[in-house]
Residue, then its C-alpha position, 0 to 999 in steps of 0.5 A: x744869326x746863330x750859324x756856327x754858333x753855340x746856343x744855351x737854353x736854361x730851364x730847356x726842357x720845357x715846350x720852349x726849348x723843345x720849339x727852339x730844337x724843332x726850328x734850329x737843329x736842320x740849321x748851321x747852328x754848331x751847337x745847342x746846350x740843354x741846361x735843366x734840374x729834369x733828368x728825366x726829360x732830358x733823357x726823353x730829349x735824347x732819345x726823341x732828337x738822337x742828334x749831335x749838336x745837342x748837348x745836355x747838363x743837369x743842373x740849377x740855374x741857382x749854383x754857380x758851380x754846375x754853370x760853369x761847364x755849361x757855360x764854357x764857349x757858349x755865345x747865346x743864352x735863352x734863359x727860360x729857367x724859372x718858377x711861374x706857378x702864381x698861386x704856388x709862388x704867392x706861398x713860397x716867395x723865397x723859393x721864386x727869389x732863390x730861381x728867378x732873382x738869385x738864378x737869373x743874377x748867377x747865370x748873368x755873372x756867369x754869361x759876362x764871365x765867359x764873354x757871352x755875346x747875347x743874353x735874352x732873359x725870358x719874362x712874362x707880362x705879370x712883369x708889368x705893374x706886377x702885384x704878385x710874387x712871380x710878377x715882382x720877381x721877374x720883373x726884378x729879373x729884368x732890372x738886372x738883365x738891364x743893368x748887366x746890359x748898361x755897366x759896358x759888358x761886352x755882350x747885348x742883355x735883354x728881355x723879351x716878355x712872353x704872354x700865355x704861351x699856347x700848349x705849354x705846359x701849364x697853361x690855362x688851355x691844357x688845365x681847361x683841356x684835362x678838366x674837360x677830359x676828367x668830366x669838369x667842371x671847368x674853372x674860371x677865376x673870374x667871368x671878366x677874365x681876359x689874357x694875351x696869347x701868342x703860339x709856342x712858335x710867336x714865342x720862338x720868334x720874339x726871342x731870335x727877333x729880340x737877340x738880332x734887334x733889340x738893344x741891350x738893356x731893352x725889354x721887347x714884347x711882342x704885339x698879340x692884339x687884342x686880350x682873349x676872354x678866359x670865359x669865353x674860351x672856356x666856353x668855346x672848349x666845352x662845346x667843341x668836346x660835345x660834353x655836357x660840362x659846367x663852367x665854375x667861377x671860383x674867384x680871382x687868386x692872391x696875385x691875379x690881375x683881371x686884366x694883365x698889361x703889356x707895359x708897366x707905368x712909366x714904360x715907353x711903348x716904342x713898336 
C-alpha cells in the first residue's frame, strides 16, 4: 500500500511514529515525514535511524502556515498529534479544542488541499459515549474526519480508535512500572477499573489495516477481547518486582469511566 509513497506522521515522535519507522523504513516506502512541536526528539530520531527517506518538520498541527511545507506531495497522513492527558485536559479544555479540534480540522483542510489520498485520524475508545474533555474532543475530531470524507473529496478520511496502547508513553503500565521503581505505592482509581489494551504493533496495524480497508467516513476499532482489571494488573506487577509495595485506591477522576466502551449509542458494531 505505501510503495513508493510519501507518509506523513503528525504528533511523530512519539512510540507511534517510532513503530511505524521500525516496520516501514527497510520497505519500498519513498518517504516518511516527521511533523512534531519536539525538537528534541527529533533530533534524537535522527541521530538513532540515520536514514534518508526520513524527513522532519517542526511545527504544530494547530498553524496553518508550518503545514504547508510538510504537507507538499504527501499521499498519507497518520495523524497522531493530539492532547490525551484526561485529567490535565478536564482543567485546560481550550487547550484540547485548540489541538485536538482545531488541529485536526487544519490539518484535514490541509490534506484536501493537496489531494492527500488517504487521512487516518487517530482517536481513543474515550470517543465512545465520551463524558470527558479528551473523550468529547476527539470525538468531535471524528465527526469531522467523517465529514471531510462524505462532502466528495478526493481522498478516503477515516479514524481508527486505539485503546491503551501497551509502552506508550503515558500509559497506565509505565505510571505503575515508575511507581514501583520509586518505592510505591501503587495508585488505582477505582478496584472495579477495567480497560482495553492492544500492543504498539496492534496499533500499527489497525492503522495501515483501516487506510487499505475502511471506507471513507468509517471509524475502525480493533477487536482487543476481553477488558483487563487495572487492579488486577497492578497486582500482578507489584509481585512480579519481588517488592513489598501497597496498591492505593485514590478514586475515579473528572472524566473516567469504570469501564470505557468500544462503540457509542447509536454506532453499528460491523466486524
Amino acid at each position: 500500500m505505501l510503495q513508493n509513497k510519501v507518509l506523513l506522521i503528525t504528533g511523530g515522535t512519539g512510540s507511534f511514529g517510532n513503530a511505524v519507522l521500525d516496520r516501514f523504513l527497510d520497505s519500498d516506502i519513498k518517504e516518511i515525514r516527521i511533523f512534531s512541536r519536539d525538537e528534541k526528539k527529533q533530533h534524537d530520531m535522527r541521530v538513532t535511524y540515520n536514514n534518508p527517506k526520513i524527513k522532519f518538520y517542526i511545527g504544530d498541527v494547530r498553524n496553518e502556515n508550518s503545514l504547508r511545507d510538510a504537507m507538499i506531495g504527501v499521499d498519507y497522513v497518520f495523524h497522531a498529534a493530539a492532547l490525551k492527558h484526561l485529567p490535565l485536559l478536564e482543567s485546560y479544555p481550550l487547550e484540547a479544542y485548540q489541538t485536538n479540534i482545531r488541529g485536526t480540522l487544519t490539518l484535514l483542510e490541509a490534506a484536501e488541499k493537496n489531494d492527500v489520498a488517504v487521512f487516518v485520524n487517530i482517536s481513543t475508545d474515550k470517543a465512545a459515549n465520551p463524558i470527558s474533555v479528551l473523550g468529547y474532543s476527539k470525538r468531535i475530531a471524528e465527526r469531522l474526519t467523517a465529514g471531510f470524507g462524505g462532502n466528495g473529496s478526493k481522498g478516503k478520511y477515516i479514524s481508527v480508535r486505539f485503546g491503551n496502547v501497551l509502552g506508550s508513553r503515558g500509559s497506565v503500565l509505565m505510571s505503575f512500572r515508575d511507581q514501583i521503581d520509586k518505592g510505591g505505592p501503587v495508585t488505582v482509581t477505582h478496584k472495579g477499573v477495567t480497560r482495553y489494551f492492544m500492543t504498539i504493533s496492534e496499533a500499527v496495524q489497525l492503522v495501515i489495516q483501516a487506510g487499505a480497508i475502511g471506507k471513507s467516513g468509517e471509524a475502525l476499532v480493533l477487536d482487543m477481547g476481553t477488558p483487563v482489571s487495572i487492579y488486577d494488573v497492578a497486582k500482578q506487577l507489584v509481585t512480579n518486582s519481588g517488592k513489598a509495595i501497597e496498591i492505593e485506591i485514590v478514586g475515579l477522576r473528572a472524566g473516567e469511566k469504570v469501564h470505557e466502551e468500544l462503540f457509542g449509542d447509536g454506532e453499528a458494531d460491523v466486524r
